[in-house]
Structure formats: structure tokens, C-alpha cells
Phi, psi and omega in degrees: 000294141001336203222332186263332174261337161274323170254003171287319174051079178231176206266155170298318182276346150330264165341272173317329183283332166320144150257170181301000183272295195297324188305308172316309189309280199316304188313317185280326158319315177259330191239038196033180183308108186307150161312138191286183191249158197305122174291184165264357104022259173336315188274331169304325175290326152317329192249322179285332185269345171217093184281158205263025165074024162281000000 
């Protein structure tokens, strides 16, 4: 809500009435496209440079 009615500056009935289509749209439209998510790769690497110390 934060985002949409404050920096978003949408109307509140505006703001609700979006679908989960149109929110995506909009959002990536003004702050471009989120980072694809960590493969497991990523996460293997992750786990080898900081072990939980067992």
C-alpha cells in the first residue's frame, strides 16, 4: 500500500481495483524488472562460503 498510494501516488480505488497483472506491470514499468531469483547454484555457493558452522 505504501508504494502504491505513496510513491505510486494512486488513488485508493485506483490501488484496489488493479489486478496482480496490472500491479506487475506498473511496478516494473516505474522501477524496472526485480532480479531473477537465486538458482541452486547460487545457493550451493552460498552455503560453501558461509557454513553454518557445524
Amino acid at each position: 500500500m505504501v508504494l502504491g498510494l505513496g510513491r505510486l501516488r494512486l488513488r485508493p480505488r485506483d490501488f484496489w481495483a488493479l489486478s496482480l497483472c496490472e500491479w506487475r506491470a506498473l511496478v516494473e514499468g516505474h522501477f524496472g524488472r526485480a532480479a531473477p531469483p537465486m538458482t541452486r547454484g547460487d545457493l550451493d555457493a552460498l552455503m560453501k562460503a558461509y557454513p553454518d558452522g557445524e
